[in-house]
Structures are given as structure tokens and as C-alpha cells.
C-alpha positions, 0 to 999 in steps of 0.5 A, a space after each residue: 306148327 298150326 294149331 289145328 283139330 283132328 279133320 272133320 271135328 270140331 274141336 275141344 279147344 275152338 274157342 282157344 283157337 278163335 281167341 287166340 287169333 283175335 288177341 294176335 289178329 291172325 286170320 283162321 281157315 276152317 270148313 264152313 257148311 262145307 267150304 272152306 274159309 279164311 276169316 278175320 275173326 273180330 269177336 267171339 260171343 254167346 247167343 242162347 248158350 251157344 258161342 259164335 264168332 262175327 268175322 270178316 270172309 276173306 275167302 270162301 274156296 279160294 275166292 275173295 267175297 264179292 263185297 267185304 262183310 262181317 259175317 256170323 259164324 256159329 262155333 259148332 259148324 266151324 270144322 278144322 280150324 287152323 291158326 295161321 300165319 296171316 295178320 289182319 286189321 280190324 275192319 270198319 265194317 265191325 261195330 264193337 259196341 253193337 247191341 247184340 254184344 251187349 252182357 254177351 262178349 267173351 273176346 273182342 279184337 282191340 281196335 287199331 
């Protein structure tokens, strides 16, 4: 069974959600500003004591992305996530060693 949030909250346990699936490379589903997501979340870091996940959109309600990119996702607007059962890889678009992770990283996907 998923590991999920009551629909519409954020929950108590996102970060544990969110680390959990970057450490086994399990994709997350969420509410995003309203659409739904599936996202391959590679690092979860702070940015002005708030946390924040970069990931790469698999799909955006139901459809693929355009052009695949890494985007930056604040934890606060993440609704509803689920852990689910879909691995991903570590995608080229994603510099683990980019300065804005500097001193800020709690969680980093392991490379392949």
C-alpha cells in the first residue's frame, strides 16, 4: 500500500515521503498548483528555511513534459503525494554538485 496524506493537505511526513523515494528511485504523484504530477525527485534541499525538492516532470495531468527538465517544486505546494511503484534514473539534466545545493542539500539521489 502507498504511502499517502489525507487528499488536499500536505502532509506531516512529506520529507519522509520525498527521501524515501529519492534513496529507492521511486517516482512520486502529487498536486502541483492544482495539476497533477508524476515526478522523479533527485534532491531535496532548504532555500530561506523552507525545504524544496528539484525533480524531473514526468507528466503534468496526464501528459509528457514538452522537453524534459529538472524543475524546483516547493514542499508546501506539494498536495497529496504518493510513493509509488515506478523507478526512475538519475537524469543528465541534474547537476548534483550546482551551487545552490551548496551547505543546503538534506538528501541527494545517488548517482548511477
Amino acid at each position: 500500500m502507498p504511502a499517502s496524506s489525507t487528499p488536499g493537505s500536505v502532509p506531516s511526513n512529506a520529507n519522509a515521503l520525498l527521501l524515501q523515494a529519492i534513496a529507492l528511485r521511486q517516482c512520486v504523484t502529487a498536486v502541483y498548483n492544482r495539476m497533477h504530477v508524476k515526478l522523479a525527485p533527485h534532491i531535496l534541499f532548504t532555500r530561506h528555511d523552507d525545504v524544496f525538492v528539484d525533480a524531473v516532470t514526468l507528466q503534468r495531468d496526464g501528459q509528457p513534459p514538452k522537453e524534459i527538465k529538472l524543475g524546483t517544486f516547493k514542499l508546501a505546494g506539494l498536495k497529496d503525494i504518493v510513493v509509488i511503484d515506478e523507478g526512475f534514473r538519475p537524469d543528465a539534466v541534474f547537476n548534483p554538485h550546482d551551487i545552490k545545493y551548496e551547505g543546503v542539500t538534506l538528501f541527494v539521489v545517488e548517482p548511477n
